[in-house]
C-alpha positions as CSV (number, residue, x, y, z in Angstrom):
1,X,156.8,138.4,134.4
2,X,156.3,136.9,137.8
3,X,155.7,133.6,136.8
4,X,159.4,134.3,135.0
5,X,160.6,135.4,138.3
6,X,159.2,133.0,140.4
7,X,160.5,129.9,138.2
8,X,163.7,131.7,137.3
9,X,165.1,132.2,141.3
10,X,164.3,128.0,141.6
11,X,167.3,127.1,139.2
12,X,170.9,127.4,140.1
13,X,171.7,127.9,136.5
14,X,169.2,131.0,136.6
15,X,170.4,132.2,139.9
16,X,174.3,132.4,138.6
17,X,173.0,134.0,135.8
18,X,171.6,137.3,137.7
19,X,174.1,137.0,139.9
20,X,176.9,137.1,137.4
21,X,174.4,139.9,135.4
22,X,174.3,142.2,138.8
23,X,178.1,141.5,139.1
24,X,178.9,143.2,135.6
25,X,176.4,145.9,136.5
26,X,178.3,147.0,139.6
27,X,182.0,146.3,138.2
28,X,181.0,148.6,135.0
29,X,180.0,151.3,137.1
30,X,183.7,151.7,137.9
31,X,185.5,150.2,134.7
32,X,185.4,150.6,131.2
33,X,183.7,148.0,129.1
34,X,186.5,147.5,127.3
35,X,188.3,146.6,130.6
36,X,189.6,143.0,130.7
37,X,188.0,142.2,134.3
38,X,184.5,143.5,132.2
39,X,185.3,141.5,129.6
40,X,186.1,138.3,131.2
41,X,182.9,138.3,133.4
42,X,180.8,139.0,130.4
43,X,181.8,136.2,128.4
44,X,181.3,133.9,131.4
45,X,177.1,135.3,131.8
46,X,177.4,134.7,128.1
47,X,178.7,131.3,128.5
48,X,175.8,130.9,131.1
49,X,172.7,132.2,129.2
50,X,174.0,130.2,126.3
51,X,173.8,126.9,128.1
52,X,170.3,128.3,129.6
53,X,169.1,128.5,126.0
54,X,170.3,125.3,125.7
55,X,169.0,123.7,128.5
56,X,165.3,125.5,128.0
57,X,165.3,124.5,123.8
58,X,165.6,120.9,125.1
59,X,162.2,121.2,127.5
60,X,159.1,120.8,126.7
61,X,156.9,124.1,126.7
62,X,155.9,125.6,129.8
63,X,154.6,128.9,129.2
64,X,158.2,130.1,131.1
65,X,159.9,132.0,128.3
66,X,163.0,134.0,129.1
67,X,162.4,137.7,127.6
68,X,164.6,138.3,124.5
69,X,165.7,141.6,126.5
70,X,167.6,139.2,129.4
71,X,169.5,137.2,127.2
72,X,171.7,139.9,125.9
């Protein structure tokens, strides 16, 4: 998992991903998920982890897998 970490915080594509993932943490804390505001930010960190899929299915192997459990 660290090696995950480590190469995950070096890409901007990574970093708006946890950022956008603590961002529906917080906002669901006070909002239902069926809220619009919840719904609109999740389709944009799915819109984000889908081109990160993307982006990684295109790369040669580098032992850097993203855990089925953070892709949603």
């Amino acid at each position: 998992m660290l090696a995950y970490n480590s190469y995950r915080n070096e890409d901007p594509l990574y970093m708006m991903i946890e950022h956008l993932r603590h961002e529906l943490q917080k906002i669901t804390e006070h909002k239902s998920f069926s809220d619009r505001d919840v719904v609109e930010l999740s389709q944009r960190l799915d819109a984000y982890i889908v081109l990160a899929q993307r982006q990684k299915s295109r790369r040669p192997e580098t032992g850097h897998n993203i855990p089925q459990a953070a892709t949603h």
